[in-house]
N, C-alpha and C positions, 0 to 999 in steps of 0.2 A: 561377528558382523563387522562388515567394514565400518572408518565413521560416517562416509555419508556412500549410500550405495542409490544410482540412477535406473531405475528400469521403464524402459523404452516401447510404447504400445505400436509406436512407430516411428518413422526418421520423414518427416515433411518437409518438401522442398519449399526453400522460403529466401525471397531475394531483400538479404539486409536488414531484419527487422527492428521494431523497436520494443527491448523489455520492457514489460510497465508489471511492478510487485506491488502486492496488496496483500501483507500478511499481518495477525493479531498484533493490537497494539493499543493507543488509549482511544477509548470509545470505541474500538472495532472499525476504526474510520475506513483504514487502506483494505481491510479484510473483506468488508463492505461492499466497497469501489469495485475494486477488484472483482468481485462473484455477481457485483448487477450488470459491468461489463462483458464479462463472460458471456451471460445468460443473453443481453439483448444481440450480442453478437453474435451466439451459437458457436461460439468457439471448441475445436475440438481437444481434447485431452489427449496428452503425448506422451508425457512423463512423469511417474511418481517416487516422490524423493523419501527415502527412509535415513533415519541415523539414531545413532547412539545420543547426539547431543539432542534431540529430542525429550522432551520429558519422557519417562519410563512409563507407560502406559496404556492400553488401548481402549479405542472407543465403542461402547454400546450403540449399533443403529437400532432402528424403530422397529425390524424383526427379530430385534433380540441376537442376533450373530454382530462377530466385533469385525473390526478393524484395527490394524496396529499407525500408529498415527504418523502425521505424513504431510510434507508439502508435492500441491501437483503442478504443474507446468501445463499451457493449451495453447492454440496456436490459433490465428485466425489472419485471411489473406485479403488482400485489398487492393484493387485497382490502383484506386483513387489515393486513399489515403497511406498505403505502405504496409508492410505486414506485422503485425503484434504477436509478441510471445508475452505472456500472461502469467507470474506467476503468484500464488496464494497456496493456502495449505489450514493446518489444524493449531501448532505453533512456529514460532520464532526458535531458534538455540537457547537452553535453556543456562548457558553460561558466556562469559563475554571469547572464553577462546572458540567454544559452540558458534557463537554468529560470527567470526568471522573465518572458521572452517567451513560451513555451508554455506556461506557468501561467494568466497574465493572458489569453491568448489563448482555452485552452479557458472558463475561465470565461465571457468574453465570446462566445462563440459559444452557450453553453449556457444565456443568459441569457434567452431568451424560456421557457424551461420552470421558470423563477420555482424556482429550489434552494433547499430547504426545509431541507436541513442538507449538510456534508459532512464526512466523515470520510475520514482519510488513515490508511494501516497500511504499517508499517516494521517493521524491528529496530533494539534498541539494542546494541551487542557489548559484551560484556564482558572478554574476550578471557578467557574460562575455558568448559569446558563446564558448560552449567544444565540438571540434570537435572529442575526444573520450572520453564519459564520463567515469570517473572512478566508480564506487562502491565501496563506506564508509559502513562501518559495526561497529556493535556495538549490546553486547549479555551479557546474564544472568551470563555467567561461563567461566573463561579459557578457558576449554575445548573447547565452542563453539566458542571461537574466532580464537582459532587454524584452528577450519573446515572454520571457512567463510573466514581465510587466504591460506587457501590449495585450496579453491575453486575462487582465483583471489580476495577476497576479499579485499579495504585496510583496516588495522584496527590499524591505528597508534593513540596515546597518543595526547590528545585535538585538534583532526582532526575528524568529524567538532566542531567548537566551540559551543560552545551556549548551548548543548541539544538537546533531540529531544522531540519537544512539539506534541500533541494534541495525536489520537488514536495511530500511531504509537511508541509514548514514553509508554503513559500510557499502554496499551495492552501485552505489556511486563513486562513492571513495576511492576502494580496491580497480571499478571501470575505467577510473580516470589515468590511474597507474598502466591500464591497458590499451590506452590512447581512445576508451570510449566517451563522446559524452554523455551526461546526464544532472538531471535534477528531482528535488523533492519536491511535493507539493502535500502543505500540511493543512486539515481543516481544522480551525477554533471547535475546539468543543468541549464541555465542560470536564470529563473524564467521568462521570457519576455514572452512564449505564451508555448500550450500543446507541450512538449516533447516527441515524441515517440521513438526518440532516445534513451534517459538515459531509457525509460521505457524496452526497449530491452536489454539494459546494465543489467538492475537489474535481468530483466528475466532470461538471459543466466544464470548469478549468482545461480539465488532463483533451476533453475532446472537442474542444474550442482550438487547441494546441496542434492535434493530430489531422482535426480536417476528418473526424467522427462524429457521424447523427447516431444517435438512441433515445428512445423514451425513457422518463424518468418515475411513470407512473405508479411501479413498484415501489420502486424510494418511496414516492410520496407516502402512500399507501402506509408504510412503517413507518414513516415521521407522525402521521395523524395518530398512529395507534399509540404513542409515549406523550402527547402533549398532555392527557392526564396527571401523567409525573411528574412532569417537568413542571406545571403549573405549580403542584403540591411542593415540586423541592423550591420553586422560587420563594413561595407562602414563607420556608424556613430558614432563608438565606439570611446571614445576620447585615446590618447595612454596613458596616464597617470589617476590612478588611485588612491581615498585615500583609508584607511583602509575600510576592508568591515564589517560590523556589525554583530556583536560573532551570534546571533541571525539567520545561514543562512538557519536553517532547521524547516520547517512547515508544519506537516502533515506526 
C-alpha cells in the first residue's frame, strides 16, 4: 500500500475553491462542523483517502460489513458564495510524520483546482465547561486576521497557547509555503465528551466568513441531548483550578 493512496468517484469542475477541513480532534469540534456542513449543503463526495498512517483498523457499520478507515473529501458549488471542497474523515495521522505526509499530500493532490483559501476548524479545551463558546482564530496574513475579527472572531496575541497541532496547524502552514491563504478557527470547549456546541460556534463563524446560509437545527438538537452531562460534570468541577497546560489545542 502506498502511504497515502487518493481514489477519485470523480474529477468536478470547480473555479478556485475554498478548502474548509473538519477532522477528529478535541471534542469532535471540526469533525462536527465539518459533517453538519456537508449535510446542510448536500455536498457531493469525490474522494476517499486511505493510508498506512492511519491507525491499523477497520470499522464495523450498522450492517455488520466493515470499512477500512479513511478521510473523504466533497465538493459543493456556489454562485454566490464560491465553491467549497470539504474535507473530514474517521482519523487524523496517527504519528507527527503521518500528519504531515497526509497534509502535504492532500494539498498536492488538490493542486490543480488552484485553492483560493483554506480554513481549518478544531477545538481549543479548556478543561472547564463554556456555556458560550468563543471562537479563537489564528491565519496566514494580517489581512486575514482582520476578517476573522470583523467576523466575531477572537484573535488576540498567545491566546491559545501552545500552537495548533496536527491537520489543522499543518494545512495551513504547509498552504502558506504554497502561496495559499488560510486560517483556523478554534471552538472553546471543555475536551470531556463531543461538543456540538463550540462546533455551531465555529460554524456560525466559518459561514458568516464565506457568505453561507444553513440551519443549525441539528446542532442544536445534539447540544440539548448532552446538557444532562454537562450539568452533572459542572455539579463535579472542583472550584479551584491549577495552571492549564500551553498544549490546549489538538486537531
Amino acid at each position: 500500500m502506498d502511504e497515502v493512496t487518493f481514489k477519485w468517484s470523480s474529477k468536478p469542475e470547480l473555479s478556485t475553491p475554498t478548502l474548509v477541513e473538519g477532522l477528529p480532534g478535541v471534542g469532535n469540534v471540526g469533525k462536527l462542523a465539518a459533517e453538519h456542513l456537508i449535510d446542510e449543503l448536500k455536498a457531493e463526495k469525490f474522494i476517499d483517502i486511505f493510508s498506512k498512517h492511519f491507525p491499523p483498523q477497520v470499522l464495523i457499520k450498522e450492517d455488520g460489513t466493515i470499512k477500512l478507515v479513511r478521510n473523504e473529501v466533497y465538493f459543493h458549488r456556489s454562485k454566490d458564495a464560491g465553491d467549497l471542497i470539504i474535507l473530514t474523515g474517521d482519523y487524523q495521522g496517527h504519528s507527527p510524520e503521518g500528519q504531515y505526509v497526509l497534509s502535504d499530500a492532500v494539498l498536492k493532490e488538490l493542486v490543480d483546482y488552484k485553492l483560493k483559501r483554506i480554513y481549518t476548524l478544531g477545538g481549543w479545551s479548556t478543561g472547564r465547561i463554556v456555556d458560550t463558546p468563543r471562537v479563537l482564530g489564528a491565519a496566514t496574513s494580517l489581512d486575514m486576521v482582520k476578517a476573522l475579527t470583523d467576523s466575531g472572531v477572537t484573535s488576540s496575541s498567545g491566546e491559545p497557547g501552545g500552537g495548533i497541532v496536527g491537520a489543522g496547524g499543518l494545512l495551513i502552514g504547509l498552504g502558506n509555503l504554497m502561496g495559499i491563504e488560510g486560517a483556523c478557527l478554534m471552538g472553546e470547549t471543555s475536551g470531556y465528551f463531543v461538543d456540538p456546541k463550540s462546533a455551531r460556534s465555529v460554524l456560525e463563524a466559518l459561514t458568516k466568513i464565506l457568505g453561507v446560509t444553513i440551519s443549525f437545527a441539528q446542532l442544536e438538537e445534539k447540544a440539548k441531548q448532552i446538557e444532562a452531562l454537562t450539568s452533572r460534570i459542572k455539579e463535579m468541577e472542583p472550584e479551584q483550578r491549577g495552571p492549564k497546560d500551553d498544549l490546549g489545542y489538538i486537531g
